[in-house]
PAMAR-924902 format. One line per field, with one value per residue (C-alpha): residue number from 1; residue in three letters; chain; y, z, x. Coordinates in nm, 3 decimals. Layout:
BEGIN
i: c(NUM;...)
aa: c(ALA;...)
ch: c(A;...)
Y: c(Y;...)
Z: c(Z;...)
X: c(X;...)
//
This chain:
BEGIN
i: c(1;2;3;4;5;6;7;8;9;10;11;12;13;14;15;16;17;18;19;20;21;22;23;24;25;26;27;28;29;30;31;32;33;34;35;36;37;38;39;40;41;42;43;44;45;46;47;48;49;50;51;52;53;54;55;56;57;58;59;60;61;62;63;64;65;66;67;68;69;70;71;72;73;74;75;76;77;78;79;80;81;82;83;84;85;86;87;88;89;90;91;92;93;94;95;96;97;98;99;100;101;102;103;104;105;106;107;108;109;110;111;112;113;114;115;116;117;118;119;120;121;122;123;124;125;126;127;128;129;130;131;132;133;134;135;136;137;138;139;140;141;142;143;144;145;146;147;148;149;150;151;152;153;154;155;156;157;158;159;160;161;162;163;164;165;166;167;168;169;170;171;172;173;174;175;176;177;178;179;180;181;182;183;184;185;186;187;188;189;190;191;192;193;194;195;196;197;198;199;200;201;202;203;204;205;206;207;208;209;210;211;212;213;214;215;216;217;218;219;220;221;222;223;224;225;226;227;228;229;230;231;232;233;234;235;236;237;238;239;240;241;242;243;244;245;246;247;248;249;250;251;252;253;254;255;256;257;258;259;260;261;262;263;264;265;266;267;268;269;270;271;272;273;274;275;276;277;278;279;280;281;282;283;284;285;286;287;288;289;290;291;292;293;294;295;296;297;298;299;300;301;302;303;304;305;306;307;308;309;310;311;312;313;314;315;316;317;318;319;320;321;322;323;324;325;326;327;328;329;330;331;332;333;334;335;336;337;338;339;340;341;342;343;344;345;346;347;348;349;350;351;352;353;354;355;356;357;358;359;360;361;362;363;364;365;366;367;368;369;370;371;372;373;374;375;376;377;378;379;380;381;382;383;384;385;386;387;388;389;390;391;392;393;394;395;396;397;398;399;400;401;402;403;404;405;406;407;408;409;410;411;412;413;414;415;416;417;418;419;420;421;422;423;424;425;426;427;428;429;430;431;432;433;434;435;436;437;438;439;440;441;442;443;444;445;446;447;448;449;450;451;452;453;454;455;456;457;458;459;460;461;462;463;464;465;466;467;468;469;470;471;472;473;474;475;476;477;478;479;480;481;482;483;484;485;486;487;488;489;490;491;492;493;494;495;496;497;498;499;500;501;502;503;504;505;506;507;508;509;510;511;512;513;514;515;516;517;518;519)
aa: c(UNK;UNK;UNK;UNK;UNK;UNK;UNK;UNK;UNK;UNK;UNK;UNK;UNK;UNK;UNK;UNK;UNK;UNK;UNK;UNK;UNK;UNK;UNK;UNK;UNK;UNK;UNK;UNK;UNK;UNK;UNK;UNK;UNK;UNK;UNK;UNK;UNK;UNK;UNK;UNK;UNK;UNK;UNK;UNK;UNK;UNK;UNK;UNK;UNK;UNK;UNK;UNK;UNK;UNK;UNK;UNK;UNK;UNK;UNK;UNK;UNK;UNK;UNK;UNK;UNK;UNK;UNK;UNK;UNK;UNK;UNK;UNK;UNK;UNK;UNK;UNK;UNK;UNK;UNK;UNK;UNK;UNK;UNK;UNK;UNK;UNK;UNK;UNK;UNK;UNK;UNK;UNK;UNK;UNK;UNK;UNK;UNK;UNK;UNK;UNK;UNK;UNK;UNK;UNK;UNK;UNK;UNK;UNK;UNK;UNK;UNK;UNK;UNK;UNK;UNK;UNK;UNK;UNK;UNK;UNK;UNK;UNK;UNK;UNK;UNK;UNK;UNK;UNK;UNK;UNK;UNK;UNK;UNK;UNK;UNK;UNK;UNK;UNK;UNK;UNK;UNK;UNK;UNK;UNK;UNK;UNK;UNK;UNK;UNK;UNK;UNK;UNK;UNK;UNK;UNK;UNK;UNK;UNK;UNK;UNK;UNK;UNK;UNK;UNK;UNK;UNK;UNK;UNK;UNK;UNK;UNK;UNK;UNK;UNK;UNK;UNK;UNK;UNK;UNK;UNK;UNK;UNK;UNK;UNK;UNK;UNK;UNK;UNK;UNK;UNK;UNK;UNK;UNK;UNK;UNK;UNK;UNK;UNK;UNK;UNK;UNK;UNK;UNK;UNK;UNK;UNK;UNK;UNK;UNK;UNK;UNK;UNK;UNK;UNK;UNK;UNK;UNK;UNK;UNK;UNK;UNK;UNK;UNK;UNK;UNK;UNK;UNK;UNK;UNK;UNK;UNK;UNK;UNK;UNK;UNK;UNK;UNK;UNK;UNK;UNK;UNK;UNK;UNK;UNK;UNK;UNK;UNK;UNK;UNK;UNK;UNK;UNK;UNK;UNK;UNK;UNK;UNK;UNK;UNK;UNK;UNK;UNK;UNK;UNK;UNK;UNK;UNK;UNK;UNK;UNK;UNK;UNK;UNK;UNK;UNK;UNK;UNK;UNK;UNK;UNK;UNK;UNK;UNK;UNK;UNK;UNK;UNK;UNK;UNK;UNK;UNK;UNK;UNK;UNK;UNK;UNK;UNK;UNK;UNK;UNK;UNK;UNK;UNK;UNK;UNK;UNK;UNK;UNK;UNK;UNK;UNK;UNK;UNK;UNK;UNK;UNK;UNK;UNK;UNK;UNK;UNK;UNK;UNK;UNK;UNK;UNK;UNK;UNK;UNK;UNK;UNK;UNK;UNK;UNK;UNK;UNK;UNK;UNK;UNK;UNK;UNK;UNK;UNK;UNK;UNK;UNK;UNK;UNK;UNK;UNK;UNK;UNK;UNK;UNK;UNK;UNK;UNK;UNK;UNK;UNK;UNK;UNK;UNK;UNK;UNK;UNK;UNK;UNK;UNK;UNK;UNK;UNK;UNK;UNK;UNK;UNK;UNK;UNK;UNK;UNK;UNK;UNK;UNK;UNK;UNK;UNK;UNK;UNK;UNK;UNK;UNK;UNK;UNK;UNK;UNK;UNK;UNK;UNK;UNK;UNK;UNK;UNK;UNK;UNK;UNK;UNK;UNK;UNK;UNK;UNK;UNK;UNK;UNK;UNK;UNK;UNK;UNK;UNK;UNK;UNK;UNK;UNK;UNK;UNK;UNK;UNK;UNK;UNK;UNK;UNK;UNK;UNK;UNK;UNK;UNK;UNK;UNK;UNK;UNK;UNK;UNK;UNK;UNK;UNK;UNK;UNK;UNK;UNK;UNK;UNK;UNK;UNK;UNK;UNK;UNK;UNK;UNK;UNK;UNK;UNK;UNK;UNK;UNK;UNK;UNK;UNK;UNK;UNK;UNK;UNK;UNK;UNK;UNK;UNK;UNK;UNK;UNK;UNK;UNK;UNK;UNK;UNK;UNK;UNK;UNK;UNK;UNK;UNK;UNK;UNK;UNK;UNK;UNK;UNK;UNK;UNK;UNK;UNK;UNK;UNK;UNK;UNK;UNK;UNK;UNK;UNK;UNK;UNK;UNK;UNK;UNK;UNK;UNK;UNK;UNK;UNK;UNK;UNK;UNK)
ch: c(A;A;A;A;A;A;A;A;A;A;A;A;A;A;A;A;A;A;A;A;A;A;A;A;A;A;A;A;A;A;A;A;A;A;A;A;A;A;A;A;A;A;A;A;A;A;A;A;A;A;A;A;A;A;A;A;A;A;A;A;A;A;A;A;A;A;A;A;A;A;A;A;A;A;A;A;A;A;A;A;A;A;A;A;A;A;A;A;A;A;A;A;A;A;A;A;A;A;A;A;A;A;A;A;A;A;A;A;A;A;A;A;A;A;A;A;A;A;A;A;A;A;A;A;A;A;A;A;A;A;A;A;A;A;A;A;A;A;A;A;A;A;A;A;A;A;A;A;A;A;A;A;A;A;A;A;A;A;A;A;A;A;A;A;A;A;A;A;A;A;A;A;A;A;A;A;A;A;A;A;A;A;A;A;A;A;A;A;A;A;A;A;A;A;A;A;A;A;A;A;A;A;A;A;A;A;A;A;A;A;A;A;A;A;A;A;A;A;A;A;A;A;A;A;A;A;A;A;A;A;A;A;A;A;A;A;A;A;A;A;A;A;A;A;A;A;A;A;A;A;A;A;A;A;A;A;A;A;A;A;A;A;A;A;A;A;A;A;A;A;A;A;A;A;A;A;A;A;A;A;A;A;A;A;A;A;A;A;A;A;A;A;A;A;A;A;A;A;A;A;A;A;A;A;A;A;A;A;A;A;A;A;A;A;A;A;A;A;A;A;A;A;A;A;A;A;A;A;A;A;A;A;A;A;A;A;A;A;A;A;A;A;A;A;A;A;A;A;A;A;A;A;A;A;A;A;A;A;A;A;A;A;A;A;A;A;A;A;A;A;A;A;A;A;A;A;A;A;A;A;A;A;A;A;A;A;A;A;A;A;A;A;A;A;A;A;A;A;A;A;A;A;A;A;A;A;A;A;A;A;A;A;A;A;A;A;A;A;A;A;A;A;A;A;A;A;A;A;A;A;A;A;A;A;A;A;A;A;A;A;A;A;A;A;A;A;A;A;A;A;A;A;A;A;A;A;A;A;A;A;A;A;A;A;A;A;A;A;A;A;A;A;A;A;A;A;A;A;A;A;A;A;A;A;A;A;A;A;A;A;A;A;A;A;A;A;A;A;A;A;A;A;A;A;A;A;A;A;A;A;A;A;A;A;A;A;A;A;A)
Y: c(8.299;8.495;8.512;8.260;8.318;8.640;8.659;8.705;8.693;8.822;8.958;9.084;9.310;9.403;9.598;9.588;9.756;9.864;9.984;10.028;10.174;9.956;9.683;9.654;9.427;9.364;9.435;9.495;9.131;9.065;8.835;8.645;8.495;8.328;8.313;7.949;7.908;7.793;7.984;7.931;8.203;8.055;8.207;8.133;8.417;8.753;8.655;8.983;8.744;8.971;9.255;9.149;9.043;9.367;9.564;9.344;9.388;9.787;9.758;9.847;10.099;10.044;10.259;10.185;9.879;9.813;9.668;9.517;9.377;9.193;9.381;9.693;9.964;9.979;10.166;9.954;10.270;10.073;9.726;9.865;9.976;9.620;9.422;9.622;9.458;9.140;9.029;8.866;8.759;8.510;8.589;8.343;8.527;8.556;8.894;8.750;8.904;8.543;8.672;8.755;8.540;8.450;8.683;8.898;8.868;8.823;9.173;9.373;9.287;9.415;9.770;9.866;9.853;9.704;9.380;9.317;9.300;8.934;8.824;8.528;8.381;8.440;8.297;7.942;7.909;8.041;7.777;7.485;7.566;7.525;7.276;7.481;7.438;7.720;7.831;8.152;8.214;8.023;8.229;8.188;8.129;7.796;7.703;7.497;7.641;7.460;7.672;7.998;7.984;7.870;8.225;8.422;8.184;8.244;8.609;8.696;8.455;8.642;8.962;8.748;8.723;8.688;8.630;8.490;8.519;8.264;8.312;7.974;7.811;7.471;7.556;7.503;7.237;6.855;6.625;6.577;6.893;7.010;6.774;6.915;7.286;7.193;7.036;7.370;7.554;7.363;7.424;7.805;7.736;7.555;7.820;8.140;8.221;8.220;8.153;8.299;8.007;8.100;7.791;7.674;7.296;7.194;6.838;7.017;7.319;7.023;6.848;7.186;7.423;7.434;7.699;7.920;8.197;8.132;8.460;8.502;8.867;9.024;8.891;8.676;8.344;8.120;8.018;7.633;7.356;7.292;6.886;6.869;6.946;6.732;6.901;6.904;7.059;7.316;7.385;7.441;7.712;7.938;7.912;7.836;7.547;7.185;7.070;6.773;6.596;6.506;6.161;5.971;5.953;5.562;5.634;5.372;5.318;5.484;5.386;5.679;5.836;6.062;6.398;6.586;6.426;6.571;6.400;6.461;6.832;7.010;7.360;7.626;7.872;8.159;8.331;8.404;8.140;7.983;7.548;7.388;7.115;6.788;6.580;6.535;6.310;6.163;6.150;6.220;6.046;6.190;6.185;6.134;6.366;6.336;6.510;6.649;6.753;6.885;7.168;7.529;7.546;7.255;7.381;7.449;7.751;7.627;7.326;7.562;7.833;7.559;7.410;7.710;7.835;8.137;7.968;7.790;7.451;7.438;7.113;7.121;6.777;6.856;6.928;6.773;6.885;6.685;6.513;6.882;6.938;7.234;7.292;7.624;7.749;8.062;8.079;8.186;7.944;7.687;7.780;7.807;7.396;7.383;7.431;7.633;7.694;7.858;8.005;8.001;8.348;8.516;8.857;9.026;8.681;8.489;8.833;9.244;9.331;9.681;9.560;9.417;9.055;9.117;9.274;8.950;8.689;8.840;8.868;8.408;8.391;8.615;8.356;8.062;8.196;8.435;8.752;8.941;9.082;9.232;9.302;9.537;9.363;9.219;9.389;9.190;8.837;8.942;9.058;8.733;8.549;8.720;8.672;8.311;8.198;8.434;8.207;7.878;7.913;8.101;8.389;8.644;8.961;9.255;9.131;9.205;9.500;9.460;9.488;9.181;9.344;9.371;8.993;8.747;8.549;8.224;8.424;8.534;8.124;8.034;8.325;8.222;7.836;7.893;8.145;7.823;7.534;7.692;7.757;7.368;7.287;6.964;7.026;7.185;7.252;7.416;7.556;7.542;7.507;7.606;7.738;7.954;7.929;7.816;7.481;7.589;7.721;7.456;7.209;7.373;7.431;7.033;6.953;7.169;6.950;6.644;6.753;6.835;6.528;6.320;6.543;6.378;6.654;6.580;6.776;6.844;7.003;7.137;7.126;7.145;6.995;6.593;6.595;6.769;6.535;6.192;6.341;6.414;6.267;5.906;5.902;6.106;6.208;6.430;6.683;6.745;6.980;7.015;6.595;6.462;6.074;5.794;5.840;5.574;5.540;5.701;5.375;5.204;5.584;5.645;5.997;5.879;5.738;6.059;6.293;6.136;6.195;6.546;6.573;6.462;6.104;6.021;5.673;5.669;6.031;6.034;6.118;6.419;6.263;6.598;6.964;7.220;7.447;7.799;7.880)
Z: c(14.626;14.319;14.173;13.916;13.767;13.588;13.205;12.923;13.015;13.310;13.147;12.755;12.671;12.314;12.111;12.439;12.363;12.502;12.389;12.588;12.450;12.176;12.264;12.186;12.435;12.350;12.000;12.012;12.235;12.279;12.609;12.669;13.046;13.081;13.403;13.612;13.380;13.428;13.137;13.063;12.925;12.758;12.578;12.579;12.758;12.650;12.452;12.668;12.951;13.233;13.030;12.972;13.324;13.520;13.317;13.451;13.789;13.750;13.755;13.417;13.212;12.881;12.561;12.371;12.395;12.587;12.887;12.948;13.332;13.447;13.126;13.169;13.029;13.295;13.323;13.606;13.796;14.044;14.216;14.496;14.176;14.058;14.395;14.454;14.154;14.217;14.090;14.308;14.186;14.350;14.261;14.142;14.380;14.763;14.891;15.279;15.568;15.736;16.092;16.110;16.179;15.918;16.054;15.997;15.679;15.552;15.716;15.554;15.240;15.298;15.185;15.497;15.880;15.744;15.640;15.912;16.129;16.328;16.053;16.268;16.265;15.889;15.800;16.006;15.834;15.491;15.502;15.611;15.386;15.084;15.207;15.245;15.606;15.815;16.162;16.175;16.433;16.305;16.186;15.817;15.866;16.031;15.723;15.409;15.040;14.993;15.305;15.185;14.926;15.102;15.243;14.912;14.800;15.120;15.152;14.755;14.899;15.186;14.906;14.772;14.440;14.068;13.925;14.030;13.881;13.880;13.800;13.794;14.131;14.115;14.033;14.415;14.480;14.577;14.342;14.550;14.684;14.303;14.318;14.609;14.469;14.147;14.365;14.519;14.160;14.014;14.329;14.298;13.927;14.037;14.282;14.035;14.036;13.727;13.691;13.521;13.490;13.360;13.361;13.123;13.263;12.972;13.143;13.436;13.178;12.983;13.238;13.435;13.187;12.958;12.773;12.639;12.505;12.329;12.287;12.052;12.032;12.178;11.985;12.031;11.771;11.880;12.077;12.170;12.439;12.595;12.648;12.232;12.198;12.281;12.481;12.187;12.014;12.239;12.308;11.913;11.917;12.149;11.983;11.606;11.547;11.529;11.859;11.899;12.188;12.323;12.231;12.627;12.784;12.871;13.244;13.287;13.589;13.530;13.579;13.557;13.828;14.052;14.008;14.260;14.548;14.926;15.255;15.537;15.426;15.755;15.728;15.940;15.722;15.686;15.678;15.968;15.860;15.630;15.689;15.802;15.591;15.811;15.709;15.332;15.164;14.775;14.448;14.114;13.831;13.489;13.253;13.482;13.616;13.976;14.035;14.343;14.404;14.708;14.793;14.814;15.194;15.218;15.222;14.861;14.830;15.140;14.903;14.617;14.826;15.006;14.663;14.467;14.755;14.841;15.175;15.257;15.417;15.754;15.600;15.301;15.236;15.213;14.888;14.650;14.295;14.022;14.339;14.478;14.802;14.784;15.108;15.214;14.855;14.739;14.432;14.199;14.335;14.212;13.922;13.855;13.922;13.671;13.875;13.715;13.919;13.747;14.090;14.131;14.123;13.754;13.845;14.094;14.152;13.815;13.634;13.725;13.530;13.437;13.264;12.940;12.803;12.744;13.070;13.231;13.014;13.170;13.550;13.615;13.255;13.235;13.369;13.192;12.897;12.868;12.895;13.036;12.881;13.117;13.381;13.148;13.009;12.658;12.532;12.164;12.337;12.577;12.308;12.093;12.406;12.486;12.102;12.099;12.375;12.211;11.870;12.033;12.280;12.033;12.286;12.169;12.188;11.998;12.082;12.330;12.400;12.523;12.898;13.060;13.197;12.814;12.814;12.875;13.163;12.946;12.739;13.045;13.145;12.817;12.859;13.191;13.115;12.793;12.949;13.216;12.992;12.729;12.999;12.928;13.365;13.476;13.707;13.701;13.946;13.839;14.054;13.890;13.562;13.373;13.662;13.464;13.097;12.821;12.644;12.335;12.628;12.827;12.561;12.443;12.831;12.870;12.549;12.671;13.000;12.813;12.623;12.872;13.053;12.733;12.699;13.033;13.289;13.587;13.683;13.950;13.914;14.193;14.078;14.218;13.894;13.888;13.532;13.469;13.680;13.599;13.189;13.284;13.574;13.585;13.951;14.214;14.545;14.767;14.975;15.279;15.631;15.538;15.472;15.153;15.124;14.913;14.551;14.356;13.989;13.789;13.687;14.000;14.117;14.054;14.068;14.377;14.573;14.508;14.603;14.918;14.969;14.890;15.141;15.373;15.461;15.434;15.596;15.430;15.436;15.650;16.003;16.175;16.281;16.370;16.466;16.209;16.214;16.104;15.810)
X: c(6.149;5.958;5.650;5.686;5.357;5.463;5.495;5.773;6.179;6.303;6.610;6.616;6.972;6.993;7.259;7.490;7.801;8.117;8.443;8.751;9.042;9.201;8.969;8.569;8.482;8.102;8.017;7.617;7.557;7.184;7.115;6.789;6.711;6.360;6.190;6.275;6.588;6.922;7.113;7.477;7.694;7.974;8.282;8.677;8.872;8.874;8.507;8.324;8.134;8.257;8.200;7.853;7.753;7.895;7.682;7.398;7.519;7.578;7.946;8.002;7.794;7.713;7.818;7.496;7.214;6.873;6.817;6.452;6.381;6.095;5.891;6.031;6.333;6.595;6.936;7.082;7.322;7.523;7.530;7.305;7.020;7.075;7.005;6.737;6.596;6.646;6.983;7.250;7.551;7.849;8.175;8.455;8.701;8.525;8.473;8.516;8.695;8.886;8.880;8.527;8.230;7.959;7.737;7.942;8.064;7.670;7.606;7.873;7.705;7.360;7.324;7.071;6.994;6.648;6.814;7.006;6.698;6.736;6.981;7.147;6.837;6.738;7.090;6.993;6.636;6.783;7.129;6.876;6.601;6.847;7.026;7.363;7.389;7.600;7.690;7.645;7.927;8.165;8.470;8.555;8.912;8.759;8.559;8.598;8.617;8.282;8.152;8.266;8.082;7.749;7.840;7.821;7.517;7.337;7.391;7.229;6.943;6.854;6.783;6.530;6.663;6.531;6.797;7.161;7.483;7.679;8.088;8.271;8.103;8.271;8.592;8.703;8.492;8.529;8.256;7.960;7.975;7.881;7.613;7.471;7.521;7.356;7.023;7.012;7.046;6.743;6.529;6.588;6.512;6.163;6.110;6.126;6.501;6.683;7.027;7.345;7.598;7.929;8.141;8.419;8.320;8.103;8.000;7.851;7.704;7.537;7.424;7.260;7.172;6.868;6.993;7.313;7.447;7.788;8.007;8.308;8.499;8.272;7.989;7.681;7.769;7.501;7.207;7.201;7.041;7.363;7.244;7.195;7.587;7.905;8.133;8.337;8.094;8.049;8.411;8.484;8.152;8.357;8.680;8.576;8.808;8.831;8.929;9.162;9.211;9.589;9.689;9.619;9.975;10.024;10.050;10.321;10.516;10.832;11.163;11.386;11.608;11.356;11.447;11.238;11.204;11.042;11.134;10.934;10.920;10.740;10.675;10.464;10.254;10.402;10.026;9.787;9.477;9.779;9.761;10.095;10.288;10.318;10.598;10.555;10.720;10.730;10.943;10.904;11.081;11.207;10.942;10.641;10.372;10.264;9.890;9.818;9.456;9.292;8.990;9.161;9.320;9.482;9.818;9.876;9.993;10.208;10.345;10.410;10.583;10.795;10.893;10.974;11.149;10.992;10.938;11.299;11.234;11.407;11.618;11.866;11.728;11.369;11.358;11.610;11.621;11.837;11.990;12.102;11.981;11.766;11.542;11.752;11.763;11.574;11.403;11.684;11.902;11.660;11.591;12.013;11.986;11.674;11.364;11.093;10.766;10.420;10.208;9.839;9.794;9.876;9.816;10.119;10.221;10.344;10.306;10.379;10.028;10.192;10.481;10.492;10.541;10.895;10.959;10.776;10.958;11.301;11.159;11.229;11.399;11.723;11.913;11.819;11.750;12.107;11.932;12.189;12.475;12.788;12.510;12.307;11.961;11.967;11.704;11.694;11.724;11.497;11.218;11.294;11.213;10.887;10.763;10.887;10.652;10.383;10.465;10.479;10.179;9.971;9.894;9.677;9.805;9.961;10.292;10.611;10.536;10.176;10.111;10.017;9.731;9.554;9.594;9.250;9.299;9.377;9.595;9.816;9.845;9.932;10.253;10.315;10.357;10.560;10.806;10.896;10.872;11.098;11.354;11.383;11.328;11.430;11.143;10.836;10.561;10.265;9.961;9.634;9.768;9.397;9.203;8.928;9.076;8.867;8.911;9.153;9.380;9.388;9.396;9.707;9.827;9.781;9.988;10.252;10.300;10.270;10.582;10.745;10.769;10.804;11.113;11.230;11.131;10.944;10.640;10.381;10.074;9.887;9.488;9.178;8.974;9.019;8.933;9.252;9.429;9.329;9.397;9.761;9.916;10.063;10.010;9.760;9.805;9.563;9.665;9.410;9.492;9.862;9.936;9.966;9.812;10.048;10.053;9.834;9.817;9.617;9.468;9.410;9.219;8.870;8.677;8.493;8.752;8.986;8.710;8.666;9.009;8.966;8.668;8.870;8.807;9.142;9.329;9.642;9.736;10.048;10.053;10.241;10.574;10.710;10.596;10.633;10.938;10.979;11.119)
//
């Protein structure tokens, strides 16, 4: 890939600084990245990672601070200056267009003619080479989450790389295909190509990196071998505390009255490369928590939309809530009959980004939660709300007031869950409850869905990371092309055997009894 052979780091950043208004996002951060390293870049939300690494990638400029690369002073101008040096970088969010082919897509991100010079063949030798195998006429709307990402991964490989950013790449993956990314990773390592990993999964980060930066506030607060710390350890670096584990929920059979039950809920996707739901059906008791996990595409943003009822079911009996059929029910409806539903998607979805906390805490809580007076806004109950969940779920902010936009990613998940569970739901369904929050949030996001189910509700959580399921849920189910297998419990599943599932070797998921109808 590189020449290997050259001397001193590839990347040295020193006094990095920048300062946004009311916030100082990286306080004078120095950055070290040897040659043929995988280095981690840890940090719990709102710590100044992203900061850090788009001013590596020319996104953001810095206020003040050094940047040496490959032995030499660099002010990196844009992301074109910075590929043209030799760094790639893989988003956590894919920058793909669905109806167009991998070819395509891989094209649109070279920067000249030069590049695209017999690129369908480049892409075959490149995929194989690496062992991320692609078709490069296949459209992506065809393709797997773990494919899409062979399509970022391929496409910074092609531009010859030194060194590769890295932004949470197993977050939407099934377990062995981590394994195979991470062979790839150390062969680029081997090969001359450092890596950037930024990962808030401290197992894989100690089993991958040899190095890391830890960040706090903006600040650099320690240099470590990742594999000489516990993930405990590791996690109380970035948020300078003790960290506790939850007390293990029994996962016991239970034996209360179901209160969210599906029957052979069928559904046609509502979006163009959307997957169909094919006669779903399963129940979920008072006081238990039924894991669903699954590879992004599956249909679960189908099975969220269909339960919250943003999508109505084409049956009132579909979805029954508290024994209230609820199928043909909207989503205020639902949540009149004690339904409460936290979506995937934080920003425009579970919050308006301009508005503040307290203007968010009334959007899904004025009704249960009394906020309206005569039909005018209670503006006090409404603000007591907001800081309650701020108190409760220790979200770090300046208070009410605050647009959710200011808020860390973690910090927004942490509002979002506390403004449903203290609308004390019967029910609640929850997408991706910690997808890319740091360990104190989810920690405290995981306690708070304990609680709740002690309390008697019954949840669902939607996720695509197994730890988080086989730590919560009393039973697991897999949800794979729209069908969603039998439920097993927890202690009868095994990492391996759910994965599979995930992959998509499934024999028990349920067949398609019926076509999908339109909502």
């Amino acid at each position: 890939m590189t020449d290997s052979n050259a001397s001193g780091p590839l990347l040295m950043m020193t006094g990095m600084t920048k300062q946004y208004p009311g916030c100082l996002a990286n306080d004078h951060v120095s950055l070290t990245v040897e040659r043929n390293q995988i280095h981690a870049l840890l940090g719990e939300n709102g710590a100044g990672k992203s900061t850090l690494v788009k001013m590596i990638y020319g996104v953001v400029k810095p206020d003040e601070g050094e940047v040496i690369w490959d032995g030499q002073p660099v002010t990196i101008q844009n992301p074109g200056h910075a590929q043209r040096l030799g760094v790639g970088m893989v988003f956590q969010h894919f920058s793909l267009f669905e109806a167009l082919t991998v070819t395509e897509n891989i094209a649109l991100g070279l920067a000249s003619g030069k590049e695209r010079v017999d690129l369908r063949e480049r892409i075959v030798r490149i995929s194989n080479e690496y062992g991320l195998p692609l078709d490069p006429d296949r459209v992506v709307h065809d393709l797997s989450v773990g494919e899409r990402q062979r399509i970022e991964i391929v496409r910074c490989l092609l531009q010859n790389p030194k060194l590769l950013i890295m932004d949470e790449p197993t977050s939407v993956l099934t377990p062995s295909e981590v394994q195979k990314l991470f062979v790839t990773l150390r062969r680029l390592a081997v090969e001359g190509c450092s890596i950037l990993y930024i990962s808030h999964k401290l197992e894989e980060v100690r089993a991958l990196c040899s190095a890391a930066t830890i960040m706090r506030l903006g600040r650099n607060v320690a240099e470590c071998k990742p594999a000489e710390k516990t993930v405990k350890e590791l996690a109380e670096i970035m948020i300078n505390m003790d960290l506790n584990a939850p007390t293990p929920r029994p996962h016991v059979a239970s034996t209360a009255a179901p209160r969210l039950v599906l029957d052979r809920l069928t559904i046609r996707s509502p979006h163009l490369f959307g997957t169909d739901l094919k006669d779903i059906s399963l129940s979920i008791a008072g006081g238990e928590i039924l894991g669903i996990a699954g590879i992004a595409g599956n249909g679960q943003s189908e099975l969220m939309d269909a339960l919250s009822g943003e999508v109505p079911a084409g049956k009132p009996e579909s979805v029954v809530i508290d024994g209230i059929a609820a199928g043909h029910m909207g989503p205020r409806e639902r949540r009149q009959i004690r339904g409460c539903f936290v979506p995937e998607e934080r920003n425009g979805h579970g919050a308006v980004t301009t508005m503040t906390l307290a203007e968010n805490a009334f959007l899904s809580g004025f009704m249960r939660g009394a906020l309206v007076r005569f039909g005018v806004i209670d503006t006090k109950r409404t603000f007591a709300f907001a800081a309650d969940i701020i108190k409760r779920f220790d979200v770090r902010t300046t208070g009410p007031n605050a647009e959710a936009r200011s808020l860390s990613g973690g910090n927004l998940q942490k509002f979002l869950v506390g403004r449903e569970v203290l609308q004390d739901p019967s029910v609640l369904v929850i997408n991706q409850p910690t997808w890319g929050v740091d360990a104190g949030a989810a920690l405290a996001i995981h306690e708070a869905i304990m609680a709740l189910a002690a309390s008697g509700a019954a949840v669902l959580i939607i996720s695509q990371d197994l730890d988080e399921i086989f730590v919560l849920a009393d039973r697991i189910a897999v949800i794979a092309g729209g069908h969603v297998s039998e439920p097993v419990p927890t202690r009868e599943a095994t990492v391996e055997s759910i994965g599979r599932l995930m992959g998509g070797s499934s024999t028990t998921a349920q067949t398609e009894q019926e076509q999908p109808v339109h909502a």
